[in-house]
Each structure stands twice: as C-alpha cells, then as structure tokens.
C-alpha positions as CSV (number, residue, x, y, z in Angstrom):
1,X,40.3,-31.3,-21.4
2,X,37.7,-30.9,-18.8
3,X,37.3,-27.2,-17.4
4,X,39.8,-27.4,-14.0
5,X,41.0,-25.0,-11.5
6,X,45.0,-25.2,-13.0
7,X,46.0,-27.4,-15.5
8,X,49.3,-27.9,-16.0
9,X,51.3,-29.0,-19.6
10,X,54.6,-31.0,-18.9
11,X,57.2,-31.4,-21.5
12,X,55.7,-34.6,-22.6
13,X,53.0,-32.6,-23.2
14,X,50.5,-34.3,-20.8
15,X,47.6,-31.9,-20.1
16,X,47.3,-32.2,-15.9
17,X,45.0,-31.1,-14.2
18,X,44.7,-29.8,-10.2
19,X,41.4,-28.6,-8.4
20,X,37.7,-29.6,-9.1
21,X,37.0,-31.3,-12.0
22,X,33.4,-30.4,-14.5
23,X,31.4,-33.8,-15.4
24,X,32.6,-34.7,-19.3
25,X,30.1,-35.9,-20.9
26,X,30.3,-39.2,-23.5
27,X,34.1,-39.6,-21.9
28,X,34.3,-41.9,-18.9
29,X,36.5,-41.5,-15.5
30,X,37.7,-44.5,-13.4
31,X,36.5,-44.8,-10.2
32,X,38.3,-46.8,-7.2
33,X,36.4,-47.7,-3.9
34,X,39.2,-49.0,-1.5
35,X,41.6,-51.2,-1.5
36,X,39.3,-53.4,-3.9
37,X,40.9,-55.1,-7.2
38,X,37.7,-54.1,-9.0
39,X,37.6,-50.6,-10.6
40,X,34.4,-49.2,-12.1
41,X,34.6,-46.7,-15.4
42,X,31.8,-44.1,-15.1
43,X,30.2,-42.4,-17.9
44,X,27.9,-40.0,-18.4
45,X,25.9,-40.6,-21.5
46,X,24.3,-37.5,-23.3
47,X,22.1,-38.8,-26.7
48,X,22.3,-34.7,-28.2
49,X,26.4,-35.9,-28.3
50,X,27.0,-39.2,-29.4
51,X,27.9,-39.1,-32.8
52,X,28.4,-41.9,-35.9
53,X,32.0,-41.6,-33.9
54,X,33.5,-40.7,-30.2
55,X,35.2,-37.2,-31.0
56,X,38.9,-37.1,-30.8
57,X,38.1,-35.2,-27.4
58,X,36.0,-37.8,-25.9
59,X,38.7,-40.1,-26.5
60,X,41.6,-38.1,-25.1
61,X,39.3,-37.5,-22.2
62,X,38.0,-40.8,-21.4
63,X,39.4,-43.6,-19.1
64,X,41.5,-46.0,-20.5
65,X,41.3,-49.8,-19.4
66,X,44.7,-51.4,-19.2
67,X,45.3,-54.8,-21.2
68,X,44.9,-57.6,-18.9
69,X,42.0,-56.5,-17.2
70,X,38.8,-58.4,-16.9
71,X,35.8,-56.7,-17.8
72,X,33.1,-58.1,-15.3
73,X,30.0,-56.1,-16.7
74,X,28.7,-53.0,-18.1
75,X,25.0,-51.6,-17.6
76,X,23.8,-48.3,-19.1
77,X,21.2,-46.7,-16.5
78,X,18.6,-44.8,-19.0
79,X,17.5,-41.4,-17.2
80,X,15.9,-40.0,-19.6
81,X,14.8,-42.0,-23.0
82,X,16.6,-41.5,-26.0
83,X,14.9,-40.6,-28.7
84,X,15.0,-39.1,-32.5
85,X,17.2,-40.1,-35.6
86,X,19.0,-42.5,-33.9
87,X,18.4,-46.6,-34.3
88,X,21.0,-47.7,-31.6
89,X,23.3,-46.9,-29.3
90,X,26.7,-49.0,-28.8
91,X,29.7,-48.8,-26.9
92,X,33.2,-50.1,-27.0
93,X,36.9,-49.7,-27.0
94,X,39.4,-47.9,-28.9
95,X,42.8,-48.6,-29.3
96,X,45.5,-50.8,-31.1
97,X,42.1,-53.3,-32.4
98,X,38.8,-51.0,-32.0
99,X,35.7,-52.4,-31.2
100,X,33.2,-50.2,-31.4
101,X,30.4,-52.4,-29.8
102,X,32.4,-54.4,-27.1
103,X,30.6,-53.5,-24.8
104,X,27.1,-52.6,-25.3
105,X,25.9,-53.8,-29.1
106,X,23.4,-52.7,-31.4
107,X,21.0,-55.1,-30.7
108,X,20.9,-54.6,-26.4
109,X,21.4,-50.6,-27.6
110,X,18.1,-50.5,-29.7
111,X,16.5,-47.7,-29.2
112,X,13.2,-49.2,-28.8
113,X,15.3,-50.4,-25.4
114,X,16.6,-47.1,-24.3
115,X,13.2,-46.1,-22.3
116,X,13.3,-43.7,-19.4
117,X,14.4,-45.5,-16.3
118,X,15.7,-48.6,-18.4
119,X,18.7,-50.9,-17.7
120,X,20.7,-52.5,-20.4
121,X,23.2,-55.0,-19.6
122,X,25.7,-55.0,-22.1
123,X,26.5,-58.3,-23.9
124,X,29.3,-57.8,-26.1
125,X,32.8,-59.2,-26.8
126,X,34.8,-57.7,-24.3
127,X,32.0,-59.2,-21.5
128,X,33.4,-61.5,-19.0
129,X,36.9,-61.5,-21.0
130,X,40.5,-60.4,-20.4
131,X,41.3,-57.7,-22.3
132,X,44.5,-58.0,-25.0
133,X,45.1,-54.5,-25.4
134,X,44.3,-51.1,-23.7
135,X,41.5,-49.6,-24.7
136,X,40.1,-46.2,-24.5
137,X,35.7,-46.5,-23.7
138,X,33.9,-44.3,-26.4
139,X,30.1,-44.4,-27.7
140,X,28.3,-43.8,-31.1
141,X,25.2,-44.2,-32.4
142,X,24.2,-44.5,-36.4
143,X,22.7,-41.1,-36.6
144,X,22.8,-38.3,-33.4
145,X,19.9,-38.2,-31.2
146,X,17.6,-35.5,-30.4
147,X,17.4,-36.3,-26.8
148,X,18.2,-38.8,-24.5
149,X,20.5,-39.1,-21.2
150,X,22.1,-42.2,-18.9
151,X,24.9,-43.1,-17.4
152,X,27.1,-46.3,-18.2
153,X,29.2,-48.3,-15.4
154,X,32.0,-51.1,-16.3
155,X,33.3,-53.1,-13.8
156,X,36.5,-55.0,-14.2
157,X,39.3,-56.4,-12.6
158,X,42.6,-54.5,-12.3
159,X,45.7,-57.2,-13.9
160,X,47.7,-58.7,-11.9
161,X,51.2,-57.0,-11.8
C-alpha cells in the first residue's frame, strides 16, 4: 500500500488507510467530481515501471471498475516520451476474464506514438462498452522502458443500482 499517515488492518484483513496519501505510480485511483454519474480512473504512468506484467502491488493498489459500468474513453497524456527497449505500451483490466489491452492496444500504444506531449486515445475492447465483470486497470509493455512518463484518464459511467 501507498505510504499513509495510519493505516489500519481489519479482521478481513483490508489494509485502510487515514491521512495523506503518496501518488502510486502504474496503479490508478478513482476520482468523483460531484454529484455526476461519470467517474474518471487516474493513473500515473512511469515507463522505468511498467513491466511484461502489472506487479501483484500495482494491482492490489489500483482502482477497480465495477461490472456494469460503461467505459466512455481513455487517453494517455505523454509528458515525457517513452523510450528504450520497449515496442508498446498497453493497458487493460484484470479480473475474472483479463484483458490486457482493453483499453489502450499495442498498435495506439506504439512507441513510435508515445512522443513528449502526445495524446493517445485508447481504442480497445472495453471502449464505449458495458463492462461484464469488475476489473482491476493495470499496464505492461513487451520489454521495460528506460524512460518515459504520462498519465492515463478513463471515464465511465457508474451502473445503475
């Protein structure tokens, strides 16, 4: 877990947390504005950590989008260019069915794409679709980077209850 304040363990062994929080990075947090249905999942994107796999931490840490939902968009805001071993960038959900580019996909996550002050506009399957299952938001590349920062917004549509 992120570094906090006071974090608390209850007996179901949930890890909470009180006081400020440190930015994760490669694990996204939900982020609500109002009384609005939509919810945005922000993610701070470091190319140094993204891995052939998210990390069993980056996981527990991330935000989790409940089944149901309707994912309205995603966009990956390149600060600073990624660069270095890597061919491609992708990101998706993990979960009962993982797909590991369901939201951005190797082809919009080319490097040759991830230029300094570039936006991609993730394309894949989860796009402008209700979601069956919950899924956990995690990123991966086919070998690590050696540089390479950004940060990722998905915007979707709490379910109806």
């Amino acid at each position: 877990m992120a570094n906090r304040d006071n974090i608390w363990t209850n007996k179901d062994g949930l890890n909470v947390g009180f006081g400020t929080r440190d930015v994760d990075t490669n694990a996204a947090a939900v982020v609500v504005a109002g009384d609005s249905q939509v919810r945005r999942v922000v993610m701070k994107v470091v190319g140094t950590e993204v891995g052939t796999a998210p990390t069993a931490g980056q996981l527990e840490n991330s935000a989790t989008i409940p089944a149901g939902a309707f994912v309205l968009s995603c966009k990956l805001y390149v600060d600073t260019q990624f660069t270095g071993a890597g061919a491609e960038f992708v990101a998706g959900g993990y979960g009962d069915t993982d797909d590991p580019n369901g939201f951005v996909t190797a082809t919009e996550g080319a490097v040759a794409n991830l230029t300094a002050d570039a936006v991609i506009t993730g394309a894949g399957a989860y796009i402008t679709s209700t979601l069956a299952d919950d899924i956990t938001v995690g990123v991966l590349s086919d070998t690590a980077f050696t540089a390479g920062s950004g940060t990722m917004v998905i915007e979707y549509l709490v379910p109806a209850n």
